[in-house]
N, C-alpha and C positions, 0 to 999 in steps of 0.2 A: 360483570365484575370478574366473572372467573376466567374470561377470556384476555382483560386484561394484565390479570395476576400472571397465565402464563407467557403470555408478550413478554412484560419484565423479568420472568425467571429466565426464559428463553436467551432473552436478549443479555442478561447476568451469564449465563451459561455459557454463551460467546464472546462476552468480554472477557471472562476466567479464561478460557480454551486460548486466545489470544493472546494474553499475558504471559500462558505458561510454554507458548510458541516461541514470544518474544525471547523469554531468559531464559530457556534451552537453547536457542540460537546463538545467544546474547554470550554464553558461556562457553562457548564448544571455542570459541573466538577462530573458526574458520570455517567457510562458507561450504553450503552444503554441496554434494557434484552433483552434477543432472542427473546420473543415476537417481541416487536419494532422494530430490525433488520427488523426481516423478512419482517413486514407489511412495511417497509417504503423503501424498495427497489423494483424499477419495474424492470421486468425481461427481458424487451423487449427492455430495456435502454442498451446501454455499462457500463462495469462497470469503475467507476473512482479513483484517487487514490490520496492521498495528504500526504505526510510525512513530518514530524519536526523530527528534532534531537536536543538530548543537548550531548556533549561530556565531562564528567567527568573525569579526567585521562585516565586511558585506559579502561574505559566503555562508551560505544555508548547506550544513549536510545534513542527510538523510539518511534516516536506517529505515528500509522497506522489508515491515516480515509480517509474510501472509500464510496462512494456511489454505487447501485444498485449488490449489492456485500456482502456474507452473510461468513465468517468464517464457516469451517465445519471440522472440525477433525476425525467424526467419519464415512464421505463419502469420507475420502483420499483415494484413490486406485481404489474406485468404479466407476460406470457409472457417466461420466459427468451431471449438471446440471444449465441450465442456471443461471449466475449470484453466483454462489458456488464455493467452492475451499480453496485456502489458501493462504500465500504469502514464494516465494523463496525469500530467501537471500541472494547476493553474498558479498565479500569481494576480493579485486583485481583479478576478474574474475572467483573467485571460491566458488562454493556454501557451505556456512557454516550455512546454517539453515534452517527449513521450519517452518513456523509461522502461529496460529492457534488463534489469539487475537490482539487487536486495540492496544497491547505496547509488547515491545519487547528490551531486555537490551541484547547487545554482550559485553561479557566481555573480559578481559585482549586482546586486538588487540596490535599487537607488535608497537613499536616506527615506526615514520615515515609517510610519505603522503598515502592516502589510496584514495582507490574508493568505496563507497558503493553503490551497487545496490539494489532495492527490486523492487521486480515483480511480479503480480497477477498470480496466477498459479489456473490451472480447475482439480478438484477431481485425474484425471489422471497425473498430472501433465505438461500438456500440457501449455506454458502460455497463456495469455489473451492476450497479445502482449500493456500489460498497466505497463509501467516501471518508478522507479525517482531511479536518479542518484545522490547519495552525496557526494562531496569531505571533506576530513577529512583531519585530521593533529595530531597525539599523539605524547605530545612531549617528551624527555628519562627524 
């Protein structure tokens, strides 16, 4: 029971820490430089991950703000490194992007209810096992 209890505060802990990620980002309203990435993620932390969506007709934007967690485009493929990587995209079960920046627009998604996934992925593409799940709806 106790070990539960601290799972759920844990797990409360890092959805707060997340939130308060989001709208410090959310308000500065300009993206942080790779400098500041770098220095304001610890690497010894898990990485965390918080998505918004707005759905426009049949474009999906995305707000990708993660803590301890650095976009890296040009160490895709390479040796893993703590807190580095990128983000997969699915679209009802199937990957339709790999994503190298804090916004992210899928375009033309066909009519109908949808599932989006996005998932922190390590330089190998291995994930971070840190996922959000969005339900959508584009209407014809």
């Amino acid at each position: 029971m106790k070990a539960k209890r601290f799972v759920i505060r844990l797990l409360l802990l890092i959805g707060v820490a997340a939130c308060v990620e989001y709208f410090v980002y959310a308000n500065n309203h300009v993206a942080p430089t790779e400098a500041t990435v770098e220095e304001s993620h610890n690497h010894s932390q898990a990485p965390t991950l918080a998505v918004t969506h707005t759905l426009n007709q049949d474009d999906l934007e995305l707000k990708i703000a993660v803590t301890n967690f650095s976009f890296s485009l040009e160490n895709m493929g390479k040796e893993n490194k703590p807190g580095e990587g990128h983000v997969h995209l699915y679209l009802d079960g199937k990957k339709v992007a790999k994503v190298f920046e804090p916004s992210y627009v899928l375009k033309d998604i066909p009519s109908g209810k949808h599932e989006v996934m996005v998932e922190l992925a390590n330089n190998n593409h291995e994930s971070y096992g840190v996922t959000q799940r969005i339900s959508i709806e584009v209407k014809p």
